[in-house]
DODRENDREN-263898 format. One record per residue (C-alpha): x negated, y negated, z negated; chain; residue in one letter; residue number from 0. Coordinates in steps of 0.2 Angstrom, whole numbers, plus 5000, padded with zeros to 4 digits. Example, Ala and Ser with C-alpha at 12.3 -4.5 7.8 and 13.67 -1.06 7.14 Angstrom:
# residues 2
4938  5022  4961  A  a  0 $
4932  5005  4964  A  s  1 $
# end
This chain:
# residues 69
4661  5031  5117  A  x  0 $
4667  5047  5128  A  x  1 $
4684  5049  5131  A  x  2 $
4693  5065  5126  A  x  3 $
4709  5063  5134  A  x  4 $
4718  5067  5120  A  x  5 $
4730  5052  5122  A  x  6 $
4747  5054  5116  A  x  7 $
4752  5046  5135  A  x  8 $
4740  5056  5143  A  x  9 $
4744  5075  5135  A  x  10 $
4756  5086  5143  A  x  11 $
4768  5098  5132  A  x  12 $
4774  5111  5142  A  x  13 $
4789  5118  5133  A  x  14 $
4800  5134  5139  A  x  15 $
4817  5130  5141  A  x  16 $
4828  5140  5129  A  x  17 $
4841  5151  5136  A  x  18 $
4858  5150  5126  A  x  19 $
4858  5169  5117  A  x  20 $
4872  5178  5113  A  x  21 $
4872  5176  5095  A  x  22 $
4869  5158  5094  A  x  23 $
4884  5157  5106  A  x  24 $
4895  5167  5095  A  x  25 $
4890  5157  5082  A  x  26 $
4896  5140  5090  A  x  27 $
4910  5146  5095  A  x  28 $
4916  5152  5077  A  x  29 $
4907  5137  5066  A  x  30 $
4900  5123  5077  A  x  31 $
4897  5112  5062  A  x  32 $
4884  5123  5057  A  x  33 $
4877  5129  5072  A  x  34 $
4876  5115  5084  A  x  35 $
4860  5108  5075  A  x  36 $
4850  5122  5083  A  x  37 $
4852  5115  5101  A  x  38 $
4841  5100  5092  A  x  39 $
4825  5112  5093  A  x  40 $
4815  5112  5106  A  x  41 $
4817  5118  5124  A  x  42 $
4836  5115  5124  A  x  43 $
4842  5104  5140  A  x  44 $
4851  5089  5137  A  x  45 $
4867  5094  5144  A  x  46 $
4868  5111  5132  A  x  47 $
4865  5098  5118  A  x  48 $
4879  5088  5124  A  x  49 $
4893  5099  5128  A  x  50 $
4888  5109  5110  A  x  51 $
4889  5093  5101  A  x  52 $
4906  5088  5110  A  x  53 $
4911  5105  5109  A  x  54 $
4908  5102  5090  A  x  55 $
4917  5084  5089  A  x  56 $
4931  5091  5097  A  x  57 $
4932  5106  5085  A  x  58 $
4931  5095  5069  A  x  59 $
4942  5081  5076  A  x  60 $
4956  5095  5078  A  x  61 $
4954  5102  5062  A  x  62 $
4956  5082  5055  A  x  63 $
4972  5079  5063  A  x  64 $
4978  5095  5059  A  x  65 $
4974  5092  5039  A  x  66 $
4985  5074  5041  A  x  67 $
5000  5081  5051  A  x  68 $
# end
């Protein structure tokens, strides 16, 4: 039986890195719960995710206190 190397272990993805636009930007800054999830596509670095989803924690945790106080 000939190999194909189409392994999952063997096969390279090559994904472009995505460039944070303008509109998505705006976007997260005006309503991070709803735009935060497209830093979860493909191509985003794992430090934009992070910093958009604290960047969203923080946002909705402010908006919690402020509703208690």
């Amino acid at each position: 039986m000939a190999e194909d190397g189409g392994g999952m272990a063997e096969r390279e993805e090559t994904v472009e890195s995505r460039r944070l636009s303008a509109p998505l930007l705006a976007g997260m800054l005006m309503s991070p719960p709803i735009f935060v999830w497209f830093f979860l596509r493909r191509g985003y670095s794992p430090s934009l995710r992070r910093t958009a989803f604290v960047y969203a924690g923080t946002f909705f945790a402010i908006g919690l206190v402020g509703s208690l106080g």
